[in-house]
PyMOL commands that place a pseudoatom at each C-alpha (Angstrom):
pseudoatom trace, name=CA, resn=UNK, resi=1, chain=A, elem=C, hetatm=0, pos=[0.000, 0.000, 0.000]
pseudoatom trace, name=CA, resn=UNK, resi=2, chain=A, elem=C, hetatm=0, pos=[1.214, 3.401, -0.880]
pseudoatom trace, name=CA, resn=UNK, resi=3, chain=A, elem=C, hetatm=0, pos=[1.389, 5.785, 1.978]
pseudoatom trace, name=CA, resn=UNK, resi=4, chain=A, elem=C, hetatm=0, pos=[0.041, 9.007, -0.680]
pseudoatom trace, name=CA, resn=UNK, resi=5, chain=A, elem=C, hetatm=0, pos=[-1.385, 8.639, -3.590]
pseudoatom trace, name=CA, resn=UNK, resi=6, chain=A, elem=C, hetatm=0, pos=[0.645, 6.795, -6.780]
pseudoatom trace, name=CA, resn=UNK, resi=7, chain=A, elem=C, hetatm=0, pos=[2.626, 8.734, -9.134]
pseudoatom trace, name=CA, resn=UNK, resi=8, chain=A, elem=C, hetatm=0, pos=[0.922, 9.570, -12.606]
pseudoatom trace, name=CA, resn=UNK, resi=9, chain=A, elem=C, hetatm=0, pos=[2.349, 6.988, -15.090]
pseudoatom trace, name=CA, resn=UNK, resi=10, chain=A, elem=C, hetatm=0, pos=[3.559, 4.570, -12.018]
pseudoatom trace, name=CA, resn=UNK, resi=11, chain=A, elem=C, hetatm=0, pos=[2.526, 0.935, -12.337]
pseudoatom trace, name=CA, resn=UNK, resi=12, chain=A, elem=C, hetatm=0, pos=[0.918, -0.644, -9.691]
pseudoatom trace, name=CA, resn=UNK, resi=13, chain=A, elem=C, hetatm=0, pos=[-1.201, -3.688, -8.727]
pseudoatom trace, name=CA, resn=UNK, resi=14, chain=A, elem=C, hetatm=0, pos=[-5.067, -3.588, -7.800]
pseudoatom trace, name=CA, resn=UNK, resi=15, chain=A, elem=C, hetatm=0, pos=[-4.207, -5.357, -4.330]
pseudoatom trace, name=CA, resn=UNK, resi=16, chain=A, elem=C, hetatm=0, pos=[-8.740, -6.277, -4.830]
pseudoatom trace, name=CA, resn=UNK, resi=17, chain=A, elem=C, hetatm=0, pos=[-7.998, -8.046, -8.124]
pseudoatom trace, name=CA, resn=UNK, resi=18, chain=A, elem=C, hetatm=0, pos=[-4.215, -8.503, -8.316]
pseudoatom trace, name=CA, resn=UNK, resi=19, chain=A, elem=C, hetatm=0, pos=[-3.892, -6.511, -12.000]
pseudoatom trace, name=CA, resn=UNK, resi=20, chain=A, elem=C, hetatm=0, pos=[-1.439, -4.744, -12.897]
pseudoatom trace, name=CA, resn=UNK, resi=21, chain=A, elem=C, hetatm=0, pos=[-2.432, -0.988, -14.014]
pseudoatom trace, name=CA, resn=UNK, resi=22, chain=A, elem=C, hetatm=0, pos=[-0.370, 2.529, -14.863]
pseudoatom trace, name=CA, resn=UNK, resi=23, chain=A, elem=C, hetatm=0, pos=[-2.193, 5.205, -12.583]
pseudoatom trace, name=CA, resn=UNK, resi=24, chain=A, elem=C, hetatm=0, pos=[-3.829, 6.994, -15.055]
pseudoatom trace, name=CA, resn=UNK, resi=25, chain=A, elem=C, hetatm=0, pos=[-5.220, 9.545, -12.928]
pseudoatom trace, name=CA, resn=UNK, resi=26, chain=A, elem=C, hetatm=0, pos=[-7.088, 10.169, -9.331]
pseudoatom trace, name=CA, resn=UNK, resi=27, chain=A, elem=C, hetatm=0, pos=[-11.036, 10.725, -9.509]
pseudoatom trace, name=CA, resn=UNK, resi=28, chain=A, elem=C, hetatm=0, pos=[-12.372, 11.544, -6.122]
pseudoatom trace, name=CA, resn=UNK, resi=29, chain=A, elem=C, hetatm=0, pos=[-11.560, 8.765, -3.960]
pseudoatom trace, name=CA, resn=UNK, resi=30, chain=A, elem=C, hetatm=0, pos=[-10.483, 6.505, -6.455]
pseudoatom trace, name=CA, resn=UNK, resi=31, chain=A, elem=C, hetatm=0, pos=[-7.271, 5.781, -8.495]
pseudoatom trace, name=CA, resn=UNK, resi=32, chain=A, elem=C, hetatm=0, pos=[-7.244, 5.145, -11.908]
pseudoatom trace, name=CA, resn=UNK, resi=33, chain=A, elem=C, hetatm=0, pos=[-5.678, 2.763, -13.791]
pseudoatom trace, name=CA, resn=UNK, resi=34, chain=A, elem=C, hetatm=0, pos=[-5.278, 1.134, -17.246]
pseudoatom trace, name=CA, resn=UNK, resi=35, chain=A, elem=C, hetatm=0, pos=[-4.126, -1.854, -18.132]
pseudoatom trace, name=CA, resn=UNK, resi=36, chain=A, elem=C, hetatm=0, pos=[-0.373, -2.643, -19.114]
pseudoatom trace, name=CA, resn=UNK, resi=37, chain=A, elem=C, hetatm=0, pos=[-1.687, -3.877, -22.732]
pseudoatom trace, name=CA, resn=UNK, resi=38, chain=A, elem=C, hetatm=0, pos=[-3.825, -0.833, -23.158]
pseudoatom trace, name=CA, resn=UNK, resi=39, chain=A, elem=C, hetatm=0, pos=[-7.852, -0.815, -22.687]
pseudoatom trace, name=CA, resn=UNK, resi=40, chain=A, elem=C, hetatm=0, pos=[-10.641, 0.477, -20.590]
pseudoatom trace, name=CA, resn=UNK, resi=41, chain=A, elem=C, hetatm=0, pos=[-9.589, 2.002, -17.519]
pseudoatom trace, name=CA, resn=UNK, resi=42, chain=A, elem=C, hetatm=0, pos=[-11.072, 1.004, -13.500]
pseudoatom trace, name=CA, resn=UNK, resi=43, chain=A, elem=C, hetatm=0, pos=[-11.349, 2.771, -10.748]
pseudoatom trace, name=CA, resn=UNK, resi=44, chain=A, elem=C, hetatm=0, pos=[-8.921, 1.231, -7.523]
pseudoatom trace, name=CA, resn=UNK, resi=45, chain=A, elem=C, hetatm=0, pos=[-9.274, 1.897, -4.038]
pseudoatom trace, name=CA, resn=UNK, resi=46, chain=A, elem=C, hetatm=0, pos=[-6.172, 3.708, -3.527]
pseudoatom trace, name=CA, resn=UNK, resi=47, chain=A, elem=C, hetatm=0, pos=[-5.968, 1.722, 0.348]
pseudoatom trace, name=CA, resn=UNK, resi=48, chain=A, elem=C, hetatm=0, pos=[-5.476, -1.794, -1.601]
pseudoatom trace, name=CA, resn=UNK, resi=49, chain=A, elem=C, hetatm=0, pos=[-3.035, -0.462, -4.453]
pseudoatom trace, name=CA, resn=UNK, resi=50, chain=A, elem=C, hetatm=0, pos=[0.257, -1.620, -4.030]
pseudoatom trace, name=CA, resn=UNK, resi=51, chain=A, elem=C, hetatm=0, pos=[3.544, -0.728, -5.906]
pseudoatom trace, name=CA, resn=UNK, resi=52, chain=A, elem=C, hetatm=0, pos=[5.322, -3.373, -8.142]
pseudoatom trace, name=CA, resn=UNK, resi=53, chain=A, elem=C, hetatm=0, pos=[8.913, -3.953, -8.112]
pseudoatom trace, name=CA, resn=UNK, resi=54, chain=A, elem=C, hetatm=0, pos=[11.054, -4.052, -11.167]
pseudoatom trace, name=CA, resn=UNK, resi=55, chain=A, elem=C, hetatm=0, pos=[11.476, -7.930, -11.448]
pseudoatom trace, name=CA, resn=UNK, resi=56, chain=A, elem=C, hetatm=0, pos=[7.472, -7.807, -11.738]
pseudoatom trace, name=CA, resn=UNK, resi=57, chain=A, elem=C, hetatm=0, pos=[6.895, -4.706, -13.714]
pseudoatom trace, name=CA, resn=UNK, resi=58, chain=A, elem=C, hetatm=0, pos=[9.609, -6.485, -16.400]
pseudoatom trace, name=CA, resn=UNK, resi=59, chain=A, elem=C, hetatm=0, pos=[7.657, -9.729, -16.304]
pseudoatom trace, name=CA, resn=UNK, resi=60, chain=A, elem=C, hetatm=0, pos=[4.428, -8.307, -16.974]
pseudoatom trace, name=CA, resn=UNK, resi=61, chain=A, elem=C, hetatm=0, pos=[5.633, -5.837, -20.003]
pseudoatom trace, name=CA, resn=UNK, resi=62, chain=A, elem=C, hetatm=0, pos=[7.152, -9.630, -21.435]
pseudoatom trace, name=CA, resn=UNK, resi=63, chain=A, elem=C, hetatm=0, pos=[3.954, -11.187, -21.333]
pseudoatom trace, name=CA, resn=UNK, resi=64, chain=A, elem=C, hetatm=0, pos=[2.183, -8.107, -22.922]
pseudoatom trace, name=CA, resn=UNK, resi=65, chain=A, elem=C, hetatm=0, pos=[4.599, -8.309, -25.430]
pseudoatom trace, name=CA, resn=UNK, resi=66, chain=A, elem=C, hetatm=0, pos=[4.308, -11.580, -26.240]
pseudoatom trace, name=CA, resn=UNK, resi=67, chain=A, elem=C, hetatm=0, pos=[0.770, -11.881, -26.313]
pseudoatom trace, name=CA, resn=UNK, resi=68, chain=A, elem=C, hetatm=0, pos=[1.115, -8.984, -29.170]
pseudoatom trace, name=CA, resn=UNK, resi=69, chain=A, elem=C, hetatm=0, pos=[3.779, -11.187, -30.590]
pseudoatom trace, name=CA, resn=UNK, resi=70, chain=A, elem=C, hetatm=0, pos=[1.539, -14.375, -30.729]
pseudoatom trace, name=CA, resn=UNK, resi=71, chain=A, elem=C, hetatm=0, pos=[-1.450, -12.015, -31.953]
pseudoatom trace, name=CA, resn=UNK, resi=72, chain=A, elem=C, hetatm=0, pos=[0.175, -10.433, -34.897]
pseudoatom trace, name=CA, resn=UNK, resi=73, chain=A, elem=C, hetatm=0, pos=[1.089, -13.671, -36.301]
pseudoatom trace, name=CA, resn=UNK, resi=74, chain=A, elem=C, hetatm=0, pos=[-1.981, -15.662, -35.877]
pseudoatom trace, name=CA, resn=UNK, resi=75, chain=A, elem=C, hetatm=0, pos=[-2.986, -12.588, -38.354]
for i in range(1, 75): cmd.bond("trace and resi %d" % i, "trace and resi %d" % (i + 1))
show_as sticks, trace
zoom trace
């Protein structure tokens, strides 16, 4: 859990669903976020996000990667 809010553009994990989102913003009460792989964004609870180290945030950007990898060529 953060102790303020999250940085614009900082990645961070939805500690309610476990997703990974870049803090797109703060709304109210809420943080929002957007997936790694682009799409609609959600609204967090800003008491349950939680930051992501750099082992994770690599993993994650490999896997969005190569699910655009195995996209593209299935055509």
């Amino acid at each position: 859990m953060y102790p303020a809010k999250p940085a614009l553009g900082s990645t961070v994990r939805d500690g309610k669903t476990g997703a990974l989102g870049h803090v797109m913003g703060h709304e109210g009460p809420y943080v929002q976020l957007r997936p790694l792989a682009g799409g609609k964004e959600w609204d967090a609870d800003p008491a349950r996000v939680e930051p992501v180290d750099a082992t994770e945030l690599l993993s994650a950007r490999v896997a969005v990667a190569n699910e655009r990898s195995w996209k593209a060529s299935k055509g």
